[in-house]
C-alpha positions in Angstrom: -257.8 42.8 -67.4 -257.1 42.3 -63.9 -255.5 44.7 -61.6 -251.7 44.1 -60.9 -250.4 44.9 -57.5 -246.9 46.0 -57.0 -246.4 43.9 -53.9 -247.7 40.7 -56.6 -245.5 41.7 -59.6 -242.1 42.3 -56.9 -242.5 39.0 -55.8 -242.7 37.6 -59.1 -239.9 39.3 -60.7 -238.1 37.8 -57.0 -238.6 34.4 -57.8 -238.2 35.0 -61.8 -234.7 36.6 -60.9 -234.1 33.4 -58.8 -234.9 30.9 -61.4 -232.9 33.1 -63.9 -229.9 33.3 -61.6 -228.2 30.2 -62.9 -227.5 31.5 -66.3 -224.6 32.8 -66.9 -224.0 36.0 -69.4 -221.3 36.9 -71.5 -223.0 37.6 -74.7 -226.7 37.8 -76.6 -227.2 33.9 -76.4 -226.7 34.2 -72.6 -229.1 37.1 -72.5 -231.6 34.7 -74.2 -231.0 31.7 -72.2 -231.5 33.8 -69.3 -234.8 35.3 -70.3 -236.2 31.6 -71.7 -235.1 30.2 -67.8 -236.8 33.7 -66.2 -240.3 33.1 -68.3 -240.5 29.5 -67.4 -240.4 30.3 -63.7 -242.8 33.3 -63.6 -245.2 31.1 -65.6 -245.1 28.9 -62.9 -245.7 31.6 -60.1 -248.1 32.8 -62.6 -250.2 30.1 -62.1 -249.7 30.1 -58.0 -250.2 33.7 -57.1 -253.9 34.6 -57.4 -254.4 37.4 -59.4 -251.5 36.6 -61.6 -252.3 35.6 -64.7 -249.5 32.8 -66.4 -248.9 35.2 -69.1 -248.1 38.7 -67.2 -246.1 36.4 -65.1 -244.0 35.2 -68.1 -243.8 38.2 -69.0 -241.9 40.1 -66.0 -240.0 36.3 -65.4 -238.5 36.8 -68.9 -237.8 40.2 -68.4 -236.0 39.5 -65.1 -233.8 36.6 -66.7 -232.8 38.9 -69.6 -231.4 41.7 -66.9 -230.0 38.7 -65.3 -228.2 37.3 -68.3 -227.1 41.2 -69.0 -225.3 42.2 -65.9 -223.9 38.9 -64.7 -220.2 39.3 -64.4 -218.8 36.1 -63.9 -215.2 35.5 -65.0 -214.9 33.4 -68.1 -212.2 30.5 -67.7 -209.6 29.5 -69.6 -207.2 26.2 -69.4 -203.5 26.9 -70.3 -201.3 24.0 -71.4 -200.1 23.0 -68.0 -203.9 22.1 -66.6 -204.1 25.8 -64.9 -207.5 28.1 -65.2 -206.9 31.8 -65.4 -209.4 34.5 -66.4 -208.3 37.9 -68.0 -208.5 40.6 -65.9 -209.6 44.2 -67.1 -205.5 45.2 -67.9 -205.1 41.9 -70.2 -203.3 39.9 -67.4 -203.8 36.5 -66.5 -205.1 35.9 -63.1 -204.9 32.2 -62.4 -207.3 30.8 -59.9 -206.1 29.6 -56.4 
Protein backbone atom coordinates (compact mmCIF):
# COMPACT_ATOMS: atom_id res chain seq x y z
CA UNK A 1 0.00 0.00 0.00
CA UNK A 2 1.36 3.33 -0.54
CA UNK A 3 2.07 5.85 2.05
CA UNK A 4 -0.61 8.64 2.40
CA UNK A 5 0.55 12.08 3.27
CA UNK A 6 -1.48 14.41 5.23
CA UNK A 7 -0.64 17.47 3.15
CA UNK A 8 -2.04 14.86 -0.14
CA UNK A 9 -5.26 13.51 1.64
CA UNK A 10 -6.14 17.62 2.93
CA UNK A 11 -6.03 18.64 -0.47
CA UNK A 12 -8.13 16.01 -1.64
CA UNK A 13 -10.77 16.08 0.88
CA UNK A 14 -10.38 20.34 -0.33
CA UNK A 15 -11.29 19.70 -3.70
CA UNK A 16 -13.82 16.62 -2.80
CA UNK A 17 -15.60 19.26 -0.35
CA UNK A 18 -15.63 21.62 -3.44
CA UNK A 19 -17.21 19.27 -5.90
CA UNK A 20 -19.66 18.21 -3.03
CA UNK A 21 -20.58 21.77 -2.21
CA UNK A 22 -23.38 22.00 -4.69
CA UNK A 23 -25.59 19.60 -2.96
CA UNK A 24 -27.84 20.56 -0.92
CA UNK A 25 -28.97 18.67 2.50
CA UNK A 26 -32.06 18.39 4.21
CA UNK A 27 -32.41 14.79 4.59
CA UNK A 28 -30.65 11.07 3.96
CA UNK A 29 -31.13 11.28 0.14
CA UNK A 30 -29.18 14.69 0.22
CA UNK A 31 -26.56 13.05 2.37
CA UNK A 32 -26.25 10.48 -0.39
CA UNK A 33 -26.30 12.76 -3.28
CA UNK A 34 -23.68 14.55 -1.60
CA UNK A 35 -21.37 11.75 -0.99
CA UNK A 36 -22.01 10.12 -4.85
CA UNK A 37 -20.89 14.04 -6.11
CA UNK A 38 -17.79 14.02 -3.32
CA UNK A 39 -16.52 10.35 -4.72
CA UNK A 40 -16.75 11.33 -8.28
CA UNK A 41 -14.40 14.28 -7.77
CA UNK A 42 -11.78 12.68 -5.48
CA UNK A 43 -11.64 9.96 -8.11
CA UNK A 44 -10.68 12.36 -10.39
CA UNK A 45 -7.94 14.03 -8.15
CA UNK A 46 -7.20 10.52 -7.36
CA UNK A 47 -6.03 9.91 -10.56
CA UNK A 48 -4.02 13.57 -10.77
CA UNK A 49 -2.16 13.66 -7.48
CA UNK A 50 0.75 11.12 -7.54
CA UNK A 51 0.67 8.99 -4.81
CA UNK A 52 -3.07 8.94 -4.66
CA UNK A 53 -4.44 6.09 -5.68
CA UNK A 54 -8.34 6.63 -7.53
CA UNK A 55 -9.82 4.49 -4.88
CA UNK A 56 -8.40 6.18 -1.43
CA UNK A 57 -9.29 9.27 -3.20
CA UNK A 58 -12.99 8.11 -3.65
CA UNK A 59 -12.94 7.25 -0.58
CA UNK A 60 -12.16 10.59 1.47
CA UNK A 61 -14.24 12.55 -1.75
CA UNK A 62 -17.29 10.58 -0.58
CA UNK A 63 -16.64 11.05 2.83
CA UNK A 64 -16.31 14.75 2.41
CA UNK A 65 -19.65 15.09 0.23
CA UNK A 66 -21.52 13.08 2.93
CA UNK A 67 -20.36 15.74 5.80
CA UNK A 68 -21.29 18.26 3.16
CA UNK A 69 -24.77 16.91 2.55
CA UNK A 70 -25.07 16.64 6.66
CA UNK A 71 -24.37 20.14 7.80
CA UNK A 72 -25.56 22.26 5.00
CA UNK A 73 -28.13 24.52 6.27
CA UNK A 74 -29.75 26.07 3.50
CA UNK A 75 -33.33 27.34 3.98
CA UNK A 76 -35.91 25.18 2.23
CA UNK A 77 -38.46 27.43 0.11
CA UNK A 78 -41.81 27.45 0.01
CA UNK A 79 -44.40 29.29 -2.61
CA UNK A 80 -47.64 30.69 -0.90
CA UNK A 81 -50.67 31.36 -3.04
CA UNK A 82 -49.85 34.86 -3.87
CA UNK A 83 -46.41 33.90 -5.88
CA UNK A 84 -44.31 34.84 -2.51
CA UNK A 85 -41.25 32.35 -1.13
CA UNK A 86 -40.89 32.20 2.59
CA UNK A 87 -38.85 29.61 4.62
CA UNK A 88 -39.79 28.69 8.25
CA UNK A 89 -37.71 30.04 10.73
CA UNK A 90 -36.68 28.05 13.95
CA UNK A 91 -40.04 29.65 16.08
CA UNK A 92 -42.54 28.32 13.17
CA UNK A 93 -42.79 31.88 11.53
CA UNK A 94 -42.73 32.66 8.00
CA UNK A 95 -39.93 34.70 6.82
CA UNK A 96 -40.61 35.73 3.29
CA UNK A 97 -37.63 36.51 1.12
CA UNK A 98 -36.87 40.17 0.05
Amino acid sequence: MKKFHLTTGGTVLAVALAFAAPAQAGDVKDIGKGALIGGAGGAVVGAVVPGLSTGEGALIGAAGGAVVGALDKDKKYYTDRNGRKYYIDKNGQRRYKR
